[in-house]
GULORO-849053 format. One record per residue (C-alpha): x negated, z, y. Coordinates in steps of 0.02 Angstrom, whole numbers, plus 50000, padded with zeros to 5 digits. Layout:
<recs>
XZY/...
</recs>
This chain:
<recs>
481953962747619/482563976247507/484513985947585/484394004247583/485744008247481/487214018747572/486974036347629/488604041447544/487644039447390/485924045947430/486674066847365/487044059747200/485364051047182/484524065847216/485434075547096/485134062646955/483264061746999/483124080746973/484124082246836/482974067346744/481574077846808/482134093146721/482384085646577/480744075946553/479864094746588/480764101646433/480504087346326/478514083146368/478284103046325/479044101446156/480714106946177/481444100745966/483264103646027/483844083946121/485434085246212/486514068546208/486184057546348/487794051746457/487604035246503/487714034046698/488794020746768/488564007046899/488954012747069/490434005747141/489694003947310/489163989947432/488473976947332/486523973147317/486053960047485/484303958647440/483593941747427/483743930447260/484933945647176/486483941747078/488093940147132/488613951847011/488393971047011/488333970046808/486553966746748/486003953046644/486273954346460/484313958446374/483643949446251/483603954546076/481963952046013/480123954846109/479663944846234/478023937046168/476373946446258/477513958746293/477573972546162/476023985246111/474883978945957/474273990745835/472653994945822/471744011045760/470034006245837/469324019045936/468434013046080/468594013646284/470134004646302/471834011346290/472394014446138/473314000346063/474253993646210/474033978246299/472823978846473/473513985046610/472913995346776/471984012046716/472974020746878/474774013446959/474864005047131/475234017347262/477324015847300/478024021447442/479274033747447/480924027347416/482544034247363/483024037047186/484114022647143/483104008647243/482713997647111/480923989247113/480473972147000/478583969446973/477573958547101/477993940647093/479683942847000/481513945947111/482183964247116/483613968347008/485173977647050/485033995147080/485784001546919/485154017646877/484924020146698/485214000446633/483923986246708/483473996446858/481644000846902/482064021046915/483614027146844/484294043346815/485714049146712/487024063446762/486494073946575/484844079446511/484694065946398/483974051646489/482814055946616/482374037546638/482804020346606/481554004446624/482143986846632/481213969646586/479873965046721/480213981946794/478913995346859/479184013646932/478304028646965/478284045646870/478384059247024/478014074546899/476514063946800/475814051946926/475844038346822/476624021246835/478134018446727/477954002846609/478683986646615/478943984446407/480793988046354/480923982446175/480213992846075/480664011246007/479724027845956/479714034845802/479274054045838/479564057945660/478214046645616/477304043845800/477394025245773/478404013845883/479814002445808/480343986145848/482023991445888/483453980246010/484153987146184/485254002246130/486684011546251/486514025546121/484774040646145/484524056846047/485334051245882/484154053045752/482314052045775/482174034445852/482374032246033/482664015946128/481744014146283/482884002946372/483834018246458/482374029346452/482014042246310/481164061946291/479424050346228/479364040346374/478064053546418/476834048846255/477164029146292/476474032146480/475064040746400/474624029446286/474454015446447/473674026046548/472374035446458/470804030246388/469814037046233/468214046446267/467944051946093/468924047845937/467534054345812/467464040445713/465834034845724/464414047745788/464314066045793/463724071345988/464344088445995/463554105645962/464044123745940/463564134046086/462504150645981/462874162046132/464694161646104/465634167045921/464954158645766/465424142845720/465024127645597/465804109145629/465784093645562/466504077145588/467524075645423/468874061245380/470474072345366/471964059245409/473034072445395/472194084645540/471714068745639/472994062545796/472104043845772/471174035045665/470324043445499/469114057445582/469244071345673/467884086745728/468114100945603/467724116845663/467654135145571/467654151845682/466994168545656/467444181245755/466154192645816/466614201045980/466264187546088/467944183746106/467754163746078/466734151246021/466314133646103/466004116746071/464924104346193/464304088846232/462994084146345/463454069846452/463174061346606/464964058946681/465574053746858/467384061446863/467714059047048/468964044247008/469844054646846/471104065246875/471744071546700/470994076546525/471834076846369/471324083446210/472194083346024/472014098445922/472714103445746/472654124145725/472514127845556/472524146445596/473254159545723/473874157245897/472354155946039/472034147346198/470804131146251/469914130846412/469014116946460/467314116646552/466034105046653/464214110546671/464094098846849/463194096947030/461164101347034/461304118946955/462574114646819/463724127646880/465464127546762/466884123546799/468404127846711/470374126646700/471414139446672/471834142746488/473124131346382/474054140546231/473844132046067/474984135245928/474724134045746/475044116345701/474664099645781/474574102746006/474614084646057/474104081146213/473324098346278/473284092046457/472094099646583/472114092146755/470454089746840/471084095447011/471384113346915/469234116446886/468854129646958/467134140546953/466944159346890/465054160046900/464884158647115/463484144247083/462194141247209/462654141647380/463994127847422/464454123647245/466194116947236/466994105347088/467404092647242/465764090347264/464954093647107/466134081746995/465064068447022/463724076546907/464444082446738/463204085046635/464154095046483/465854096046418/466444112246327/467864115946221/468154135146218/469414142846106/469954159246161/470404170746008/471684180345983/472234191445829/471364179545704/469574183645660/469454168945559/470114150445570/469844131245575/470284119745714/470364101245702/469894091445873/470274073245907/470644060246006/469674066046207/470464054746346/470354051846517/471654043846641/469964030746676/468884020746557/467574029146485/466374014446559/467044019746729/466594035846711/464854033946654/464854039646490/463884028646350/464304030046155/463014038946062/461694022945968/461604019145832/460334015945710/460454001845589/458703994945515/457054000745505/456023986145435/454023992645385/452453983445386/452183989045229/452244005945095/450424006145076/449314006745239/447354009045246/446584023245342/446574017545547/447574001745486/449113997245587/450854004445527/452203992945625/454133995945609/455363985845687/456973998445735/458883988345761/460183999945830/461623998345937/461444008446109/462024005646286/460584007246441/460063996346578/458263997846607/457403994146430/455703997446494/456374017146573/455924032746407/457304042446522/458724029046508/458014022646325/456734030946214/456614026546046/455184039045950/454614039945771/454044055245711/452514056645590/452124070745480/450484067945407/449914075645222/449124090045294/450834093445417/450364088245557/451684081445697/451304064645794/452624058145908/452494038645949/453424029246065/454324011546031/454264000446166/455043981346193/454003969246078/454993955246143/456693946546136/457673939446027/458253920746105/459703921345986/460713938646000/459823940546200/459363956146168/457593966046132/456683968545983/456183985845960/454433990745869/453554007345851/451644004445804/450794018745716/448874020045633/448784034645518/447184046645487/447434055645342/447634050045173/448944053545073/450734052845077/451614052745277/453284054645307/454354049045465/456064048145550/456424037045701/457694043345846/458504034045977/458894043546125/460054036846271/461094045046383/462564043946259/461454053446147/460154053246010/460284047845825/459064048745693/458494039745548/458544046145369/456704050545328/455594036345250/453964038245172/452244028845144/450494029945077/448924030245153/447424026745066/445504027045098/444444011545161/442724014545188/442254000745335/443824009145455/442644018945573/444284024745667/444274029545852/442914032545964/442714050046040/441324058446135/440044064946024/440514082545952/438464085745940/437804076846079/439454073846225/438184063446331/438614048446197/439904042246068/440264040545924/441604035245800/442954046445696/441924044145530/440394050845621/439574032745645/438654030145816/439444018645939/438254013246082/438963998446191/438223983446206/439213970946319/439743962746447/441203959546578/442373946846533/443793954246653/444753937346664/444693923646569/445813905546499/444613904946349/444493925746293/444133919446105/442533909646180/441703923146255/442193937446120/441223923146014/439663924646100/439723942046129/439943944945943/438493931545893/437133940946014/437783957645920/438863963546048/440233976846026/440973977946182/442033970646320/442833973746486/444533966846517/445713969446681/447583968946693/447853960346867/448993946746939/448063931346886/447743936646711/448653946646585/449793950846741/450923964146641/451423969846820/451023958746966/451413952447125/452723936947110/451383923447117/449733923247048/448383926547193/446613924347217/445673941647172/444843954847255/443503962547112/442223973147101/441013963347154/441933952647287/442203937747152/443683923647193/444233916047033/444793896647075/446803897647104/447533892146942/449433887846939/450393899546829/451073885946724/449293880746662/448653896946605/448073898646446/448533913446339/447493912046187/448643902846050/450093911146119/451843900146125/451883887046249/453653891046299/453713910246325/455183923646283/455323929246435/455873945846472/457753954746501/457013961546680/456083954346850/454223956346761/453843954746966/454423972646987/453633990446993/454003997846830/454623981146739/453463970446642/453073953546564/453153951846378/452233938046381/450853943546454/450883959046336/450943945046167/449363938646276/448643954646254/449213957046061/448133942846037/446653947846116/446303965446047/446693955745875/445453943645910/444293959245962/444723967545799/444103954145695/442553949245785/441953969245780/442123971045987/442873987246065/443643982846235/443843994746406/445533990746476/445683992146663/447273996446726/447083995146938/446103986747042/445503989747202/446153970947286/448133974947255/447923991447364/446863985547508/446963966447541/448183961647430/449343976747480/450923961547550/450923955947385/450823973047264/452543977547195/452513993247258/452733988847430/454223994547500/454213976447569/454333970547392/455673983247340/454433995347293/454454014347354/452894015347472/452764009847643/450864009247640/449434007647484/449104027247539/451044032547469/450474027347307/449394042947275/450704053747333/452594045247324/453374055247185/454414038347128/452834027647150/451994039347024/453344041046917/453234020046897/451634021546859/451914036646735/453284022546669/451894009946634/450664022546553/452214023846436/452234006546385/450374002846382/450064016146280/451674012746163/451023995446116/449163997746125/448984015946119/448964014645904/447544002145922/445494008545885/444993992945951/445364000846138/443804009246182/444414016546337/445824016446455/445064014946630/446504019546788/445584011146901/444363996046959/443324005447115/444774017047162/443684023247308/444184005147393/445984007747366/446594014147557/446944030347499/447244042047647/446164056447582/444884057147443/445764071747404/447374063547358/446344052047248/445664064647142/447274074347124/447994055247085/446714054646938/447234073046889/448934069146857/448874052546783/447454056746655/448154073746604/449874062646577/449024047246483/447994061746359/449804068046333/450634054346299/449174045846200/449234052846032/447574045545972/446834051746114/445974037246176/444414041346302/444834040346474/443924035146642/443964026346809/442644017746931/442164020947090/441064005647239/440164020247312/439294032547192/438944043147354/440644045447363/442154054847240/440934064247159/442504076347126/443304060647023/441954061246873/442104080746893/443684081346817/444034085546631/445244072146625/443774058546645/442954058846493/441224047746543/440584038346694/440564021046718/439484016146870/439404001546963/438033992847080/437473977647189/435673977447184/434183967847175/433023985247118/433963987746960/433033999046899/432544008247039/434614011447050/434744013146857/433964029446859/434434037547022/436264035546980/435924045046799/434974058546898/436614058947008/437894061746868/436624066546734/437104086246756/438834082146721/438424080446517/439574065146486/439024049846419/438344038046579/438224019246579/438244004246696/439983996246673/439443982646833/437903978446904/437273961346981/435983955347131/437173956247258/439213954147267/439203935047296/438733921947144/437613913647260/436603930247249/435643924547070/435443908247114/433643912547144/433553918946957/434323905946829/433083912246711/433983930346693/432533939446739/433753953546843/434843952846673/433283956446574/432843972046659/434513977446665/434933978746509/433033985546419/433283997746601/434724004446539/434054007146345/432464014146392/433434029046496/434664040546395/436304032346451/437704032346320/437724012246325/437043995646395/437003988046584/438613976746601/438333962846689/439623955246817/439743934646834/440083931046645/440523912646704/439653907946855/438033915946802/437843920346611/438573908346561/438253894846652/436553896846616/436663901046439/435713919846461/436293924746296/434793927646196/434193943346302/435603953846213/434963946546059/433413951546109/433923969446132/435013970945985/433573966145870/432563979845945/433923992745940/434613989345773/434814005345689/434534017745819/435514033845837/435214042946016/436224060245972/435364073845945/433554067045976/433114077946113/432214063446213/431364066446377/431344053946487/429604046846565/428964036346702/427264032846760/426444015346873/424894011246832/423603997946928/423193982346862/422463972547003/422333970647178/423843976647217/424673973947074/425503986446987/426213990246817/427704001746784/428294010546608/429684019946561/430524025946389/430984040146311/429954052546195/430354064846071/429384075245958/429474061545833/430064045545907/429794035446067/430474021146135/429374013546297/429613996746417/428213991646507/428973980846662/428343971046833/429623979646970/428853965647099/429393950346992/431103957846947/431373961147153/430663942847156/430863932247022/430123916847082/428533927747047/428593929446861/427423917946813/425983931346844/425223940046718/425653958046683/424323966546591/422643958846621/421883966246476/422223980546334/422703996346423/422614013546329/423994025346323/424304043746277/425864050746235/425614070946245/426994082746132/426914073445974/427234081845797/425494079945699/425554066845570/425424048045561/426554035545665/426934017945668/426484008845832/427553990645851/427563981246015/429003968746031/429243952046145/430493959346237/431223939346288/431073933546061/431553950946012/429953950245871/428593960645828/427103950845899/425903968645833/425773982345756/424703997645712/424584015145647/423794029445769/423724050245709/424034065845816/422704075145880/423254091945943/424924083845983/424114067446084/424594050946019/423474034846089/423854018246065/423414000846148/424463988146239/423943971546224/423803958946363/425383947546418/425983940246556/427813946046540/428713963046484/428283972246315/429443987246233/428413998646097/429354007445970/428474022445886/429074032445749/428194043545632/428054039045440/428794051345332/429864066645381/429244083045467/429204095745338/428454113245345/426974118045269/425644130545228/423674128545253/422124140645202/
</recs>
């Protein structure tokens, strides 16, 4: 227990106290003229009682060099810890009130004698020359500062030279320019500083501030000026104009929580006139400021320009309720405003911003850094791949989050055009644990580009020097594909080519590169690929699941460790963040899907990438990371059209999608959703505005503008979906065994719409077992010369690439097909499509369809019975030559071919004339299908008769 010393002595204590306190107020504003301190002597009073203190009133003698740890080191490095001094508490314990010469040791160490002045832990002496003295292991409390009083008494200050000095106990303050700590000296006030502050900004790496243009004109720079700079070799250099504003201001935008801060202090050389600083915070919602009042600067160095937070006050009113207590929280700007006085012109030098808390505390991040930009390569091919790799130093969290991290390269193409592309995480590097950065880039102009990179946190943005390469011509780069400029009811590629798909589903798979292999060997150009939990699960659920498709398929449960990614590395980087999250994601499941559009690229196959399906939203919903079960923000699979943060992830992982795939022409189409009409939406109407949203964000964000759809179970129902100009064509899906029948009625259905129609799914029925009856692909068959014999923009997909196609190795009718097609170009024709039955037999019945123009015709003549039932396909189908007219015809002479539908050959062939625009032909007996392709010889030219 510590004695209260006695009351006789509690008037001078007082007296000392204020007298110390007096004298520490003249000195910390600047006062040059030092009065000798007296040195106060011991009290002659009761002697100290308190536990473990000396017999003797006289204190030890000190020691008279440093105790080791003890002492500051010097440093010049500008960063968030205090300046040069060794750790210690950014604010003091809370004391109790005590009196003035109670003497206090530091926790764990006995209390010395109550000396004021010598060894005590607050001493005061009876002139103005020592406000305080400090003993070894000693710690106090500054009344007028608030901050704790240090425990080092070694060393001296050199305020000639503002360097401390290792400098023995001295009796003896004021004489000369070095003081001696030990009894307290008029610097004490810059050593408690120095512990208790903590650098915001020492300009000595990045520039973050900016001249506010509504106040006076002003230019800065950081410059390195030792002389004008408090710390370090840099300080912000900044040259006024006058012009009637009455001051100009400097700001940085920030994201600062200053509820735990309680002072600000500032360095600034005026190289000119007298004038004033104010200090202001843009904070709370509106970004109302807050200022201080004004703090005189005179011409010459003002070190430590002190501006207590408590001071902040607001001249603007604010919204209703704004108050710095409660907006302080939300600084979003710092200003530095000089008030002018009689000067119209003038430089000030600014340096050295500290708070009384850590910078990390406080929220504020240092401004990145870029360091390397590696390239690809100087010279890049038209609609080839430009891929930088961007190091820099920044400081954010969530690495997948454009808001917290976002690093963009800027292209400016020959003709001066602007593209902004995105980086995004390529992966991680196992040795420094920490991401690798790329931006990926395809260029389509030739001729010299140019580009910068920034990297934008919430310290700031920096960017790169500009860099340069070439672009030059290659003629077999068709580019992207678009909707036909001529003809939007099909596609086409950016070098004018025409691009008709011809396909399959392959929307899971451990063995991609086999199927791409087959599609490409049958002639194929297109694929259909999901993103869902048990394959290429960029966002998933945390275990893989059995599926939910389109067409009620189950792939067999596969453990996660034994799936095969297509040659990618058998022990994974795995990412920074929980890949099982909403708006997080796996990188190794995005190297999965680097290797599969590069194994597209090189076999020629353009794939439709599927971003939803309908299973995680309905069935599934337990297991979707955006249940609020999971941690995600929706309570039900409804929310997710409407939850403002559940769209916002989503918005997130458009952002990375299209960041690493978005530079790619091998993507033929970004579809949002697998049947989005089974999702458990609560109104269609939130569907469609769903769709709204998200495509008009992904053809913002998507600088290549990659074509954009969705699907839908029912085609009876979100009609409104395929309305929208966000959707740029309609994929349709159906479960039937009249395929044609279906075929046509749904491109009646969306045929008014003028965007290119095809069937992205179509089967016998939603269950394998539903073909079993057909191992011969008969349904196939007619799916696929259905679709090309109607003007649809591309083939019929089928569904059950494993189980069915396959298994039973149905192949050869795309060949088939592609044999017949090769060479066709559907824009622009002006084809009519035609239908007619005819009888062959008791009832039996032959059907034909095709379509006809003025010069061309394509025509399938087709059992519907035996594709209903194929069991019954060993009929005939003609029974003998029929003859057929084709009505509309240009005159001239055209070439008749009718093709084995099943060998994809010519089995004959003939040549038939016009007669007042009627074209007859035969068909030939055969007992399965036949297509006819008729074209007239020679062009259609003009001419005159007599």
């Amino acid at each position: 227990m510590r004695k209260r010393v006695a009351v006789a002595w509690l008037p001078v204590a007082v007296v000392l106290v204020l007298a110390g306190y007096w004298v520490g107020q003249r000195r910390a504003g600047g006062l040059s003229k030092q009065a000798e301190p007296a040195k106060p002597e011991a009290p002659t009073g009761e002697p100290d009682e308190r536990v473990g203190a000396s017999e003797s009133t006289t204190p030890e003698p000190e020691p008279s060099t440093p105790t080791p740890g003890i002492g500051p080191e010097v440093s010049t490095a500008h960063d968030s810890t205090p300046t040069a001094y060794p750790p210690r508490e950014a604010t003091p314990p809370a004391y109790p009130p005590r009196d003035a010469t109670e003497g206090y040791g530091m926790p764990g160490e006995e209390a010395r004698a109550a000396t004021p002045g010598v060894g005590s832990g607050l001493g005061a002496a009876e002139g103005e020359g020592t406000p305080r003295g400090y003993g070894e292991g000693e710690s106090g409390w500054d009344t007028d500062r608030g901050t704790s009083l240090t425990d080092s008494t070694y060393r001296g200050y050199d305020t000639s030279t503002g360097t401390e000095t290792d400098t023995a106990p001295t009796t003896s303050t004021g004489t000369g320019s070095t003081y001696g700590e030990t009894e307290g000296t008029t610097t004490q006030v810059q050593r408690e500083l120095a512990y208790a502050f903590h650098l915001f900004d020492g300009f000595e790496q990045t520039n973050s501030w900016a001249v506010e243009s509504a106040a006076d004109h002003a230019e800065y720079a950081v410059v390195e000026d030792e002389e004008h700079s408090s710390e370090g070799k840099k300080a912000l250099k900044a040259t006024f104009e006058a012009r009637g504003k009455g001051n100009f201001e400097l700001r940085r935008e920030v994201r600062l929580d200053l509820t735990q801060a309680t002072t600000l202090l500032v360095d600034v050389y005026n190289d000119t006139g007298p004038m004033d600083l104010v200090v202001g915070f843009r904070a709370g919602y509106d970004t109302t400021l807050f200022t201080a009042p004004p703090k005189p600067l005179r011409p010459g160095e003002n070190k430590d320009v002190s501006f207590a937070l408590s001071d902040f006050r607001t001249t603007e009113g604010g919204a209703f309720g704004s108050s710095w207590d409660y907006s302080r929280d939300r600084v979003s700007r710092v200003s530095l405003i000089f008030q002018e006085r009689a000067e119209k012109k003038g430089t000030v030098y600014i340096d050295n911003l500290r708070f009384d808390r850590p910078a990390a505390e406080l929220g504020a991040k240092a401004k990145p850094v870029v360091k390397t930009i590696t390239m690809s390569g100087q010279t890049i091919e038209r609609y080839e791949l430009l891929e930088l790799t961007v190091g820099f130093e920044a400081e954010y969290q969530r690495m997948f989050d454009q808001a917290e991290i976002d690093v963009l390269a800027s292209f400016f193409s020959p003709s001066g055009k602007r593209l902004d592309v995105h980086g995004f995480v390529h992966d991680t590097d196992a040795a420094a644990a920490k991401p690798v950065w790329k931006v990926r880039f395809t260029p389509d102009e030739v001729g010299l580009w140019r580009f910068d990179v920034t990297v934008k946190t919430e310290g700031g943005e920096t960017t790169s020097a500009t860099r340069t390469f070439l672009c030059h011509r290659k003629a077999d780069r068709k580019g992207f594909i678009r909707r036909s400029k001529h003809d939007p009811r099909y596609f086409e590629f950016d070098d004018g080519s025409f691009y008709y798909p011809v396909g399959q589903n392959v929307c899971w798979s451990t063995k991609y590169d086999y199927y791409l292999a087959k599609i490409q060997a049958y002639g194929g150009n297109y694929v259909r690929v999901w993103l869902c939990p048990w394959s290429l699960r960029l966002e998933a659920p945390p275990q893989p699941q059995a599926a939910e498709t389109g067409g009620a398929t189950t792939p067999a449960e596969q453990p996660a460790a034994d799936w095969d990614y297509d040659d990618v590395d058998a022990e994974p980087t795995r990412p920074l963040e929980d890949p099982r999250q909403a708006g997080t994601y796996d990188l190794r499941t995005a190297k999965a899907l680097d290797e599969l559009l590069a194994l597209c690229q090189r076999r020629g196959i353009y794939v439709q990438l599927v971003f939803r399906h309908h299973g995680m939203h309905d069935a599934k919903w337990a297991e979707n990371p955006y249940n609020a079960a999971n941690g995600g923000p929706c309570t039900s699979p409804g929310q997710f059209f409407t939850d403002t943060a559940a769209k916002g992830l989503h918005k997130r992982f458009l952002d990375y999608v299209v960041a690493r795939w978005g530079h790619s022409p091998v993507v033929f189409a970004w579809e949002l959703w697998n049947e989005a009409d089974l999702a458990r939406a609560d109104r269609d109407g939130d569907l469609v505005a769903w769709h709204k949203e998200m495509g008009s964000y992904l053809k913002k964000i998507d600088v290549n503008r990659h074509l954009v759809t969705t699907s839908v179970a029912s085609p009876s129902r979100c009609f409104a979906l395929f309305e929208l100009p966000q959707i740029d064509f309609v994929p349709v899906h159906f479960y039937a065994a009249d395929v044609v029948r279906n075929i046509h009625d749904h491109y009646l259905r969306y045929r008014e719409l003028r965007k290119p129609i095809f069937i992205s799914e179509f089967s016998r029925g939603v269950k394998p077992a539903d073909d079993l009856s057909d191992p011969r692909g008969i349904h196939l068959h007619a799916g696929l010369w259905g679709a090309w014999t109607m003007p649809l923009a591309g083939s019929a997909m089928p569904w059950w690439w494993d189980t069915y196609v396959d298994k039973h190795e149905l192949y050869s009718h795309w060949s088939a097909l592609a044999r017949f097609a090769r060479g066709a170009d559907r824009r622009g024709r002006g084809y009519e499509l035609v239908r007619s039955r005819i009888k062959v037999g008791d009832d039996v019945w032959a059907s034909m369809q095709g379509l006809v123009s003025p010069a061309e015709a394509c025509l399938w003549v087709y059992d519907e019975a035996r594709i209903a039932r194929p069991e019954q396909a060993g009929r005939p189908l003609l029974f003998a030559e029929r003859a057929v007219r084709l009505d509309g015809m240009l005159g001239g002479t055209f070439r008749v071919e009718i093709w084995d539908t099943y060998a994809g050959k010519v089995i004959g062939h003939s040549e038939a004339r016009t007669t007042d625009g009627l074209l007859s032909f035969k068909l030939p007996k055969c007992d399965r299908d036949i297509a006819v392709k008729i074209a007239r010889v020679g062009s259609a030219r003009p001419r005159l008769e007599w």
